[in-house]
C-alpha positions as CSV (number, residue, x, y, z in Angstrom):
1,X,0.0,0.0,0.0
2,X,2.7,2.5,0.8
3,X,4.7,1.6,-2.2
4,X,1.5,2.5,-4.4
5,X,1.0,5.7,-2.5
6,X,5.3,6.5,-3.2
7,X,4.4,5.3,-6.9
8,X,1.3,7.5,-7.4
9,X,2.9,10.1,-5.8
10,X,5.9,9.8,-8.0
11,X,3.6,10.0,-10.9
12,X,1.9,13.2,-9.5
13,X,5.4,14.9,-9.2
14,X,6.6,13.7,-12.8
15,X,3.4,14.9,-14.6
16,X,3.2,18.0,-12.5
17,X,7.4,18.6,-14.0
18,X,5.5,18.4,-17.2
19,X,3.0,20.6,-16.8
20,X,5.1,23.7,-15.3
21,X,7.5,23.0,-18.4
22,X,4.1,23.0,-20.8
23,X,3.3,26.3,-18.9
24,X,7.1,27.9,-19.1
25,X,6.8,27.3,-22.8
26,X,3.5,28.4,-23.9
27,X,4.2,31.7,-22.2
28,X,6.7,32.5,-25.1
29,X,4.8,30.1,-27.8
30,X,3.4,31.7,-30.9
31,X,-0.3,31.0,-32.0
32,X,-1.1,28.1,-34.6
33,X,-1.7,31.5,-37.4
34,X,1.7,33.0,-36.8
35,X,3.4,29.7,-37.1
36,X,1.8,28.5,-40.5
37,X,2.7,32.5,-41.6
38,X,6.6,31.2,-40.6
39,X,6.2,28.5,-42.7
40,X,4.6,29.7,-45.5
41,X,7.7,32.9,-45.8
42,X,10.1,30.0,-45.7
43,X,8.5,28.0,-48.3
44,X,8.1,31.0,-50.6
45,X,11.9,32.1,-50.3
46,X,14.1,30.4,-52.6
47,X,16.9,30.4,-50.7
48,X,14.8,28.7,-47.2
49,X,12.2,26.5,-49.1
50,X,15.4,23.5,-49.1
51,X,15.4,23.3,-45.3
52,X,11.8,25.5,-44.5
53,X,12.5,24.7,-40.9
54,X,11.9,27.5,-37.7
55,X,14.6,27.6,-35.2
56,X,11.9,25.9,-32.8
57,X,11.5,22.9,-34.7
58,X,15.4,21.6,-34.9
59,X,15.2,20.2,-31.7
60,X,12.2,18.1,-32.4
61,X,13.7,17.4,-36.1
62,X,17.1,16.4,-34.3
63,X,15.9,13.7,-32.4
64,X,13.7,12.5,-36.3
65,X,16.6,12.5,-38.2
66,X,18.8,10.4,-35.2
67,X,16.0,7.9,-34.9
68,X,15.4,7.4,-38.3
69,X,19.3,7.5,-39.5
70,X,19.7,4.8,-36.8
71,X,17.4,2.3,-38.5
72,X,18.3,3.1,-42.3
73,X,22.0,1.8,-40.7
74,X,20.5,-1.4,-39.0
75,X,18.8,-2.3,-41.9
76,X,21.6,-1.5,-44.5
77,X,24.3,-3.2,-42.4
78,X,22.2,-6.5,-42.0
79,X,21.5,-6.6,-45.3
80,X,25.1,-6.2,-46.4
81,X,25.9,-8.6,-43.6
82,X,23.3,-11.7,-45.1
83,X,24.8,-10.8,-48.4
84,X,28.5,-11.9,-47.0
85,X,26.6,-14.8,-45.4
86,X,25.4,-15.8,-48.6
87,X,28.5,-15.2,-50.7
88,X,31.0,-17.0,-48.6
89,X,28.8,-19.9,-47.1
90,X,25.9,-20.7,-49.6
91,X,25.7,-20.8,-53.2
92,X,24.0,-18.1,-55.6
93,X,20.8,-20.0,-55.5
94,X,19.9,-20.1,-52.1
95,X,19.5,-16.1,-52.3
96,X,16.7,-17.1,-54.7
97,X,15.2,-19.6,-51.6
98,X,15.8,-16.7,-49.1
99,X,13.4,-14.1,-51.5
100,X,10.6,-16.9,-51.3
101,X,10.6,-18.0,-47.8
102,X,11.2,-13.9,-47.2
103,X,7.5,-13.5,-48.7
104,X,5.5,-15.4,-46.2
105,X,7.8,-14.3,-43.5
106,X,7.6,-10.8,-44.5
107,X,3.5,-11.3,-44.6
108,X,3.6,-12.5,-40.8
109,X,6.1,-9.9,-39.6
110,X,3.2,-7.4,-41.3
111,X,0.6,-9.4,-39.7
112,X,2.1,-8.8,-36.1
113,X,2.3,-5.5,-36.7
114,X,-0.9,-5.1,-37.8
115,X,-2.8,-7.4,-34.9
116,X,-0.9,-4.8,-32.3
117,X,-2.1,-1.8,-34.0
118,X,-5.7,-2.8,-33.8
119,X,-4.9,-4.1,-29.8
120,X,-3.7,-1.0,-29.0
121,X,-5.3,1.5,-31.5
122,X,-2.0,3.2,-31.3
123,X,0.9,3.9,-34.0
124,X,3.5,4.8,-31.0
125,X,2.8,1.8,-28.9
126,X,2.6,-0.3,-31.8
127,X,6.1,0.6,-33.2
128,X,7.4,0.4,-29.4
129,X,6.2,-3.1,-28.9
130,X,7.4,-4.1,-32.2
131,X,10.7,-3.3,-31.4
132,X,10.8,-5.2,-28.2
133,X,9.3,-8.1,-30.1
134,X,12.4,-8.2,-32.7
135,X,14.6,-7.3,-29.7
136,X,13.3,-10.5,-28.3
137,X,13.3,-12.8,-31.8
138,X,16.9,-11.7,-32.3
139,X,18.1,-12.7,-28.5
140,X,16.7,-16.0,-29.7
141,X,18.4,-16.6,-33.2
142,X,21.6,-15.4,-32.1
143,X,21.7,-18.1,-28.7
144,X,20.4,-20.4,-31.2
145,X,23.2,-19.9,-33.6
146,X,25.8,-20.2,-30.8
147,X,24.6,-23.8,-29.4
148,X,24.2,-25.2,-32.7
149,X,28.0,-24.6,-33.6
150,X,29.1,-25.1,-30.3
151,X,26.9,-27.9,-28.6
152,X,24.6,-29.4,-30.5
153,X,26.3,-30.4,-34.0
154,X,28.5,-28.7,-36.2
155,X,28.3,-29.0,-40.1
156,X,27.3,-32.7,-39.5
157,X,25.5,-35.0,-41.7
158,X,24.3,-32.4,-44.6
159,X,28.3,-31.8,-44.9
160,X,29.0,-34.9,-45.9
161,X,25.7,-35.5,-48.6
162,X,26.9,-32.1,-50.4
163,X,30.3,-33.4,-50.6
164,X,31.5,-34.0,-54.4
165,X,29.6,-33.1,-57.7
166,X,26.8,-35.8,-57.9
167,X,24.3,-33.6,-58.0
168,X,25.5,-31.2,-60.7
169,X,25.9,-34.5,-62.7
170,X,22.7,-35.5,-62.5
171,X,20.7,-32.4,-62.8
172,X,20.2,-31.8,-59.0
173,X,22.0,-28.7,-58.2
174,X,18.6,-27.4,-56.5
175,X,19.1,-30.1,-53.9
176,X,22.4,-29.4,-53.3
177,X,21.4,-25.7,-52.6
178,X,19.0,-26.7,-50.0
179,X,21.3,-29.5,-48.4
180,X,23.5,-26.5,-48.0
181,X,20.9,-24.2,-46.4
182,X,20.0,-26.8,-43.5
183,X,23.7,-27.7,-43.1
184,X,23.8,-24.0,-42.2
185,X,20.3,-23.8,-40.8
186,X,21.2,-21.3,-38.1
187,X,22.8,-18.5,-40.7
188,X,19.6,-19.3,-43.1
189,X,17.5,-18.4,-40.1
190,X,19.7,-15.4,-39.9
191,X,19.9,-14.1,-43.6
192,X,15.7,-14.2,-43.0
193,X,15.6,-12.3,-39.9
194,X,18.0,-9.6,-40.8
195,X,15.8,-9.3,-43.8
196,X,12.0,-9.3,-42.8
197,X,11.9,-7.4,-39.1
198,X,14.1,-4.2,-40.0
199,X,12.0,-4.5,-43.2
200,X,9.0,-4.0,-41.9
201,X,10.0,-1.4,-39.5
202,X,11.3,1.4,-42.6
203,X,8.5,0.7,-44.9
204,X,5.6,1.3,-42.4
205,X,6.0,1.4,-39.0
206,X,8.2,4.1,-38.5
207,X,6.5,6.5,-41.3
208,X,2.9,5.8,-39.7
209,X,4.4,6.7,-36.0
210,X,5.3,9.9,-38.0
211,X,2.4,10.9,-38.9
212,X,0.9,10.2,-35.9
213,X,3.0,12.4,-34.0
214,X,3.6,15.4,-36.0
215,X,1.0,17.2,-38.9
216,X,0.4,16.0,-42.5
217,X,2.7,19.6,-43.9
218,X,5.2,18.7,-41.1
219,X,5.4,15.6,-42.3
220,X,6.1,16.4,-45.5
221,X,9.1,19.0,-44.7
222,X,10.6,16.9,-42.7
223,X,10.9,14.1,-45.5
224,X,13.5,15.7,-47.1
225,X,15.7,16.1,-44.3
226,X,15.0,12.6,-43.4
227,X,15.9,11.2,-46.8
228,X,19.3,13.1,-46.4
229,X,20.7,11.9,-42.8
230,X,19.4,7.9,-43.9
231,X,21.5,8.3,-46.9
232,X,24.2,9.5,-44.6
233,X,23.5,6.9,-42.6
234,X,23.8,4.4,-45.2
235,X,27.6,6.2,-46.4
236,X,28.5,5.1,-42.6
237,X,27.1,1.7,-43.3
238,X,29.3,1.2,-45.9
239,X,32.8,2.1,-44.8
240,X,31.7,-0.1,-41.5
241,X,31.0,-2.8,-43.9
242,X,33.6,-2.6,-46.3
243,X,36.0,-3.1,-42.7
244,X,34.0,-6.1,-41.5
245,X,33.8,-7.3,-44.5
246,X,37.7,-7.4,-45.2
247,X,37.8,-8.9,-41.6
248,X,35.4,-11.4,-42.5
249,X,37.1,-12.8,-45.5
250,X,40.5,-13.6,-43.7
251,X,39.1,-15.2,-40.7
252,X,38.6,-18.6,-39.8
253,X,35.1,-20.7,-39.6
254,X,35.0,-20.8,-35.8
255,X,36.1,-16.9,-35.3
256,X,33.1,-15.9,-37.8
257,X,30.5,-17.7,-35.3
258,X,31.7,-15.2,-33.1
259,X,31.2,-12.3,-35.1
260,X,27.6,-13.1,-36.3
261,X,26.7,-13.6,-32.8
262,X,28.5,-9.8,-32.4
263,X,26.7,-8.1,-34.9
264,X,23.8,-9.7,-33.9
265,X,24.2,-8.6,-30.2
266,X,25.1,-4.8,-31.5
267,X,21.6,-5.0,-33.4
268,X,19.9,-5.7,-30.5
269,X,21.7,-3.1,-28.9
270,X,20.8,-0.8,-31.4
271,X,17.1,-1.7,-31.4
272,X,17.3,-0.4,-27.7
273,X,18.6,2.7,-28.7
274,X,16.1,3.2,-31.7
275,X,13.0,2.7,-28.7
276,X,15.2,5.0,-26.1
277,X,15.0,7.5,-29.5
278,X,11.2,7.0,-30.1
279,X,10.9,8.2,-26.3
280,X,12.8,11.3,-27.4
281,X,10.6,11.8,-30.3
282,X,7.4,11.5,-28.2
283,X,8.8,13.6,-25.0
284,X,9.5,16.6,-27.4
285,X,6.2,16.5,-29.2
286,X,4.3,16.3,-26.0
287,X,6.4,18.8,-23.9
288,X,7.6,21.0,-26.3
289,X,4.8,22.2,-29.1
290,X,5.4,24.4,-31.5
291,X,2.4,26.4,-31.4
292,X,-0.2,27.1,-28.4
293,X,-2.8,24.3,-28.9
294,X,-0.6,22.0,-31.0
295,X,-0.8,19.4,-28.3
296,X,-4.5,19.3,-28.1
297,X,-4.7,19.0,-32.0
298,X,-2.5,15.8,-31.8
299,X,-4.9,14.2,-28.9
300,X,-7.7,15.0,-31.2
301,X,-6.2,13.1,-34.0
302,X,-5.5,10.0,-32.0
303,X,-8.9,10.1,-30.5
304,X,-10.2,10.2,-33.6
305,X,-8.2,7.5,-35.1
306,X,-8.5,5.3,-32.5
307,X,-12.7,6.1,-32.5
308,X,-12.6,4.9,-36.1
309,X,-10.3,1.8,-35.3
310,X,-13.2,0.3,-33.0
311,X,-15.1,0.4,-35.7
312,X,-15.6,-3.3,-37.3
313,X,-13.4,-3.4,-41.1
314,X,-11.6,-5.8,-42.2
315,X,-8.0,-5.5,-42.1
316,X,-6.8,-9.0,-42.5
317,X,-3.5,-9.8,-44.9
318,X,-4.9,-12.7,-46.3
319,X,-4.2,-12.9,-50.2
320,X,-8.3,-13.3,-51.1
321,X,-8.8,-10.4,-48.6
322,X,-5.9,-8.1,-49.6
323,X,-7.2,-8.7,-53.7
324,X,-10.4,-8.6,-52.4
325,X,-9.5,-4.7,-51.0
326,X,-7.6,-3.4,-54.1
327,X,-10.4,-4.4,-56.4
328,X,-12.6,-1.8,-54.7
329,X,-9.6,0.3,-54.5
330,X,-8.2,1.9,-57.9
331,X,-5.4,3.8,-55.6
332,X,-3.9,0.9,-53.4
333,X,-3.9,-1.4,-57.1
334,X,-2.4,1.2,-58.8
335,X,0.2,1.9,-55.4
336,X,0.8,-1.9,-55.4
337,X,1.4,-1.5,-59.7
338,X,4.0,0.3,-59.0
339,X,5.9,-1.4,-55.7
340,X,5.6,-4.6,-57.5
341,X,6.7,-3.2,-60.5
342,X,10.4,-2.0,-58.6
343,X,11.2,-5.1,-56.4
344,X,10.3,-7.6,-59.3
345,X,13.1,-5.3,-61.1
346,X,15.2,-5.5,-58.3
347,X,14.6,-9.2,-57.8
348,X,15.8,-9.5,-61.3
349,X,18.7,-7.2,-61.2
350,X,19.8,-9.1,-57.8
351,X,19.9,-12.3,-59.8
352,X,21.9,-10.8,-63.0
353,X,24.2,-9.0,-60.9
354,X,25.3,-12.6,-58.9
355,X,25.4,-14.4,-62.4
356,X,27.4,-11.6,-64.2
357,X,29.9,-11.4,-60.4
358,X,30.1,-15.8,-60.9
359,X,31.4,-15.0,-64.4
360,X,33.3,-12.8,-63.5
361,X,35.4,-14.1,-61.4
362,X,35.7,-17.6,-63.2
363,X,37.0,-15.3,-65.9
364,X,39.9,-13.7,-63.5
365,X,40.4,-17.2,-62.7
366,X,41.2,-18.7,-65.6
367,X,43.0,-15.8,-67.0
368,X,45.0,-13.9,-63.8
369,X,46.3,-11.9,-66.7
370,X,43.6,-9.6,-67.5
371,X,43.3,-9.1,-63.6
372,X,44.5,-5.5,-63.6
373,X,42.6,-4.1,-60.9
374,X,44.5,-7.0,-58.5
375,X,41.1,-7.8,-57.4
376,X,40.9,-10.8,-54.7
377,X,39.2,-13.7,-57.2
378,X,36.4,-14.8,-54.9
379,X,32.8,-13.7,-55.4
380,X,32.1,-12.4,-51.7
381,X,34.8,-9.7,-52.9
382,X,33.9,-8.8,-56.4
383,X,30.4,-8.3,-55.1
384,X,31.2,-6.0,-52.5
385,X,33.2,-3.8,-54.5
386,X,30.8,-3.7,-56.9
387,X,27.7,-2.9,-54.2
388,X,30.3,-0.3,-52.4
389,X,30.2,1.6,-55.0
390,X,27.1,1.5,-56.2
391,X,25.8,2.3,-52.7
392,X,28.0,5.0,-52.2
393,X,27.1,6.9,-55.7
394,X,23.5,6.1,-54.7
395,X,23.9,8.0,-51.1
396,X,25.6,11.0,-52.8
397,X,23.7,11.7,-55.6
398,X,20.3,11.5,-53.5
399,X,21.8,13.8,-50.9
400,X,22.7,15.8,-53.8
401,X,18.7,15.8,-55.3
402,X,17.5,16.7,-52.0
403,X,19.6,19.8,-51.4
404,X,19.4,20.8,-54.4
405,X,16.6,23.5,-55.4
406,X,16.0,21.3,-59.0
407,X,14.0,18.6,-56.9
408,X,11.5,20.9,-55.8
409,X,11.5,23.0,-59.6
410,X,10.8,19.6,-60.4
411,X,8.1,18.1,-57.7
412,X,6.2,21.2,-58.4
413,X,6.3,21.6,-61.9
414,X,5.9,18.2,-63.0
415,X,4.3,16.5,-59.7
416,X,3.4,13.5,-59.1
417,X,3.1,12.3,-62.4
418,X,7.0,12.5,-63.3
419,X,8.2,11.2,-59.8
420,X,5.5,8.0,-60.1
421,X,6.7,7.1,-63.9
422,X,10.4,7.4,-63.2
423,X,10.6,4.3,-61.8
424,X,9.1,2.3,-64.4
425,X,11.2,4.1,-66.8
426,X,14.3,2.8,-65.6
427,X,12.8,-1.0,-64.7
428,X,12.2,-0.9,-68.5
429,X,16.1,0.8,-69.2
430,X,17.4,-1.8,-66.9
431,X,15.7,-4.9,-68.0
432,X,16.6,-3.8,-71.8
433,X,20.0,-3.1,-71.4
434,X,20.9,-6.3,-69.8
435,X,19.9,-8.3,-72.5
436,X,21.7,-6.7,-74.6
437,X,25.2,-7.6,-72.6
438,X,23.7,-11.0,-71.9
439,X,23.9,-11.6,-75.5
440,X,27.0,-10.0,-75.9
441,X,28.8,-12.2,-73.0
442,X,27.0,-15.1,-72.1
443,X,27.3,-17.6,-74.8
444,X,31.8,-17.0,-74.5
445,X,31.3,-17.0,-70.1
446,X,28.2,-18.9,-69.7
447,X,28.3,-22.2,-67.0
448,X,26.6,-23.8,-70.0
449,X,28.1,-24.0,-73.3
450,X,25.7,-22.5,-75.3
451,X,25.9,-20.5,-78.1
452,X,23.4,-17.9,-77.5
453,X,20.5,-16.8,-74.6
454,X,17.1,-17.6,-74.6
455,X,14.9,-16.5,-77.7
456,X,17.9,-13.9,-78.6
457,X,20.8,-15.1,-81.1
458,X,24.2,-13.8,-80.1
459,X,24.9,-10.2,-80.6
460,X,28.6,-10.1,-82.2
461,X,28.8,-6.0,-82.7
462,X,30.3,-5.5,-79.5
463,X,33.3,-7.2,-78.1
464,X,32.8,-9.6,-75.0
465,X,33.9,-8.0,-71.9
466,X,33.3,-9.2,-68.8
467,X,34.4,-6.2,-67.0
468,X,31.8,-3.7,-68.5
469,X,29.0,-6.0,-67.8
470,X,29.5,-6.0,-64.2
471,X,30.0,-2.1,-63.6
472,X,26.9,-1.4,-66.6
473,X,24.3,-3.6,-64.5
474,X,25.8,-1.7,-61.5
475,X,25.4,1.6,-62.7
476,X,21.6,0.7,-64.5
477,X,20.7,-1.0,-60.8
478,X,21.8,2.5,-59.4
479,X,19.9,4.6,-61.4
480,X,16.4,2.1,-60.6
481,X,17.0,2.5,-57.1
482,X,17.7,6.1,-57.3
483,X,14.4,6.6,-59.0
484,X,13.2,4.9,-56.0
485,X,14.8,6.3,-53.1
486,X,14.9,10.0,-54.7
487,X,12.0,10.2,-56.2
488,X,9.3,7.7,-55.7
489,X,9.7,7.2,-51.8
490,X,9.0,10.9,-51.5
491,X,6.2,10.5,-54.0
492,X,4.7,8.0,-52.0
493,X,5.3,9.4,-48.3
494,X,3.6,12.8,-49.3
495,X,0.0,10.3,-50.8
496,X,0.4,8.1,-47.9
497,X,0.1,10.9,-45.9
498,X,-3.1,12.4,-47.6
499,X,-4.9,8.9,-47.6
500,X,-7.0,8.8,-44.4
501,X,-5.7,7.6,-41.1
502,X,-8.4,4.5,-41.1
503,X,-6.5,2.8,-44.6
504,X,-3.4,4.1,-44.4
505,X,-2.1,1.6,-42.3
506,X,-3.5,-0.9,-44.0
507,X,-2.4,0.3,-47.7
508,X,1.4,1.0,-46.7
509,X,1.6,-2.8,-44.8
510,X,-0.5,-4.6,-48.1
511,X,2.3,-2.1,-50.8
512,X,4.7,-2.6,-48.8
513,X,5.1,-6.1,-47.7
514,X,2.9,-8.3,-49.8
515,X,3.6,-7.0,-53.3
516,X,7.2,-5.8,-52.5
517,X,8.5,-8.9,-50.6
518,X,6.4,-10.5,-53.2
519,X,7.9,-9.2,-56.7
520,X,10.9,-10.2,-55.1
521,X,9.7,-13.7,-54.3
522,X,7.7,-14.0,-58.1
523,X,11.3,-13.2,-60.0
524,X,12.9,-15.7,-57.6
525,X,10.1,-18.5,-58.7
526,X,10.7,-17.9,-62.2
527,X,14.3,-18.6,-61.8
528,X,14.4,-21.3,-59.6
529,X,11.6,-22.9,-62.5
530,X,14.2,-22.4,-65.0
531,X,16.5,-24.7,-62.9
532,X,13.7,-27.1,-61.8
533,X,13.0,-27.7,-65.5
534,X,16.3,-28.3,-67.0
535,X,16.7,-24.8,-69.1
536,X,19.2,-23.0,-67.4
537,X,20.3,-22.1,-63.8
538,X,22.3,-19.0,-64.8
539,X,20.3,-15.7,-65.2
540,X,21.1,-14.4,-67.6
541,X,20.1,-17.2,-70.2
542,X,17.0,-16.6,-69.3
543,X,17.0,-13.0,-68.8
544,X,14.7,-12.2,-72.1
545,X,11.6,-14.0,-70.7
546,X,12.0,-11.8,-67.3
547,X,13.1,-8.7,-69.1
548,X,9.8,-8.8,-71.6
549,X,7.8,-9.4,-68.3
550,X,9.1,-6.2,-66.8
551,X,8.6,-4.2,-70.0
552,X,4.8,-5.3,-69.5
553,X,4.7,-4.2,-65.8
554,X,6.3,-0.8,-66.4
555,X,4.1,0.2,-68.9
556,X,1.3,-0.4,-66.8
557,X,2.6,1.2,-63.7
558,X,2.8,4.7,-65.8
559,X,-0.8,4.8,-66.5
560,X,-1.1,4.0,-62.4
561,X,1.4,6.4,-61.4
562,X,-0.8,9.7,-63.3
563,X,-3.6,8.2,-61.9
564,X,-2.1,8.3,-58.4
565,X,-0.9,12.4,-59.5
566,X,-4.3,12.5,-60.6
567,X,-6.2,11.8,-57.5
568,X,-3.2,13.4,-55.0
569,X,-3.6,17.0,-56.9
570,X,-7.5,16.8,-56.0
571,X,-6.7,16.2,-52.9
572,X,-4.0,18.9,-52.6
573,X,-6.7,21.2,-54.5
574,X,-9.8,20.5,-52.1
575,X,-7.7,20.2,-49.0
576,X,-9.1,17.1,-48.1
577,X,-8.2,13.4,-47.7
578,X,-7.9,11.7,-51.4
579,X,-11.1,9.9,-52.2
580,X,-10.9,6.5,-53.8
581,X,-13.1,4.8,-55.9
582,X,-13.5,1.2,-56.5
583,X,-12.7,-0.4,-60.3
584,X,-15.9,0.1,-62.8
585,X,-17.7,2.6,-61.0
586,X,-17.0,6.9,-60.3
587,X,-18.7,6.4,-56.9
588,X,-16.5,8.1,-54.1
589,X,-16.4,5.4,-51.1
């Protein structure tokens, strides 16, 4: 009894400290008017409208940009981390097994996150418990991963089957690529965690616990800023994992048990301070408002929100029920159009990249001649010079884009419409352009001695280098993710962000997880079919058949990217949320 009364008198004392420092600042706080006039004189001068922030918001947009900067480095490292895993440990083809089983893993990740924010009606508590949930799952892979090498068994059995080339003989590489993911079950459990939980927390979670803090113009301001420090972030990433990397590859099998179970235990270390961060976030909207009143707007907004979440709808992931929704939805179908669209491309340009690296370095291999950038002749090293610099071009030149006064010239003059098609643009400049070096190359470096690719005869204009394929797929799989992280993440942040609070959940977890994990997953399929079936197991073989398919989908994901323009500048226009119809009918819903 006396410790409740110390408790609820402690709680007394700690929201009466946040009252007298509500109090202390709304004495000097300007009115809601005089801060949208602020605004709207920063956003009109061409020298502020870059950075249109007031002095009073950089605190607030400090503790943003560290939160969000922390993640985009989780998640980049991890993914350069499974991408070692996979180079030095597994074959090319079990990346194509990790893309499927990502898909249904990625759907229940989405599904959790989901089921939490209709328990607790919440985006900040949602997020919040997420993160203690993937602290948790992470605790568990990384003890796993230390007793299977240490007590339970070590490469065992599944060693010993994969040993010799039996199955390449006989037609059964596929087997051998999943012998080799169960001998190393633990880092195959790894390369899917490090892949779906960050995942799910930059796509949605972290955007949505935006916008539930701060307003819909805020919101948009601050993406800019944003963008910059996670690109910054992700320079930082790579340096770090061009070191661990370089580590990695000179030490032995028992010292890298260690170090996945480091990096592992920094991640979780880092998930702590991402939630300490979101505490930050929430303390300086709630105790420091910009404007007198600003608090009581953002109460409104969750009352309402969570008013409308009692309400019964149905928000399940199911495939029928997530069809079901874009069919009376011509915004989400043409939103997923266009997600699907980019991570079928870079499913594809994943699988080219690791075919043309392969080639590569069997090429340096057999001739150490024409080695004349001394690189180290393994494919976990090629790869990561390669991604290096296509990661470090890709963090500069969007920084660049988003200082520079030509993205908003361009955002406002062309809108919606040119940020949304970009992306299918360069799918369809991508997908062309390496066929065109597949013809050229393949049938002189192929694993099978063929004389051409699929449906293509052999282009003999050009002459084969190996060299130029591998830095021309890099640079055309830089310029479809800069249309991506540039243009079309901003594109989509500023209609999420006019799409009512009631879907938008909903739409950002069905884009982002079903039909981006699952372009991934469908261009993984196709190429493990190829295999299954006999035709080829190298990419680029069979690139025309994925590149035509591509072609198709960008084409269509123009005419969904002016719709989406068409529908956001009504919204913009009418000041209202944007009103979606379903398919066949002008009916607003």
């Amino acid at each position: 009894m006396k410790s409740e009364l110390n408790k609820n008198e402690f709680n007394g004392a700690d929201q009466e400290s946040k009252e007298d420092v509500k109090n202390m600042h709304n004495s000097t706080l300007m009115t809601e008017e005089e801060y949208n006039k602020r605004v709207k004189l920063l956003l009109d001068n061409k020298f502020t409208r870059i950075f249109p922030y007031l002095v009073c918001e950089w605190r607030r947009i400090t503790s943003i940009v560290i939160c969000f900067g922390l993640i985009s480095f989780v998640n980049n490292f991890l993914k350069d981390f499974r991408n070692t895993i996979a180079s030095r440990y597994l074959d090319p083809q079990s990346v194509e097994w990790f893309k499927i089983i990502g898909f249904p893993a990625t759907i229940y990740a989405s599904s959790v996150a989901n089921n939490l924010n209709k328990k607790y009606k919440n985006n900040t508590k949602t997020l919040k418990m997420y993160l203690l949930y993937s602290m948790g799952v992470f605790s568990v892979v990384c003890i796993l991963h230390l007793l299977q090498s240490f007590v339970w068994f070590g490469e065992g059995w599944c060693y010993l089957v994969s040993v010799g080339s039996s199955f390449d003989l006989r037609g059964l590489t596929f087997i051998k690529t999943l012998n080799n993911m169960l001998n190393y079950l633990t880092l195959s459990i790894i390369y899917v965690v490090s892949a779906v939980v960050p995942y799910v927390i930059i796509t949605s979670l972290f955007s949505l616990f935006l916008q539930s803090m701060i307003s819909r113009e805020s919101y948009k301001r601050y993406s800019r800023i944003v963008t910059i420090f996670s690109n910054i972030a992700m320079l930082v990433c790579i340096y770090l994992t061009k070191i661990t990397n370089n580590g990695i590859e000179y030490c032995k099998h028992d010292n890298f048990i260690w170090v996945c179970g480091f990096i592992f235990l920094i991640s979780i270390l880092a998930f702590g301070v991402i939630y300490c961060c979101l505490l930050w976030i929430d303390w300086e909207c709630s105790v420091n408002p910009l404007f007198i009143g600003e608090e009581n707007i953002r109460l409104a907004k969750k009352s309402t929100s969570s008013s409308k979440a009692t309400k019964p709808k149905n928000n399940s992931m199911g495939i029928f029920d997530v069809f079901k929704k874009m069919a009376s939805s011509k915004l989400l179908a043409s939103i997923c159009i266009i997600t699907f669209s980019y991570n079928f491309t870079v499913g594809y340009a994943s699988s080219i990249s690791s075919a043309c690296y392969n080639a590569y370095v069997k090429y340096l291999s057999d001739n150490p001649s024409k080695n004349f950038n001394h690189y180290q002749v393994n494919k976990s090293y090629i790869s990561n010079v390669f991604r290096a610099s296509e990661g470090k071009l890709l963090s500069y030149c969007t920084i660049w884009l988003m200082l520079s006064p030509l993205f908003s010239y361009l955002f406002e003059n062309f809108g919606v419409g040119l940020f949304g098609s970009m992306q299918p643009v360069f799918s369809f400049i991508l997908a062309m352009g390496s066929v065109v070096f597949a013809a050229v190359n393949y049938p002189e470096s192929g694993a099978e001695k063929k004389d051409s690719i699929l449906f293509l005869p052999k282009i003999t204009w050009f002459e084969v280098n190996l060299e130029k394929e591998c830095q021309f797929i890099s640079m055309l799989s830089f310029l479809n993710r800069l249309s991506k992280y540039a243009f079309y993440d901003y594109l989509m942040e500023c209609v999420f962000s006019n799409i009512n609070d009631q879907d938008r959940f909903l739409y950002k977890n069905i884009a982002n997880s079903f039909f981006g994990k699952g372009g991934q997953m469908l261009s993984s399929v196709i190429a493990i079919l190829f295999e299954f079936s006999g035709v080829s197991s190298d990419s680029r073989y069979t690139c025309v058949v994925l590149a035509a398919f591509i072609c198709t989908i960008s084409v269509i994901s123009v005419f969904g990217a002016f719709y989406i323009s068409k529908k956001f500048n009504e919204s913009v226009k009418d000041g209202k949320f944007i009103e979606d119809v379903p398919f066949g009918s002008t009916r607003v819903n």
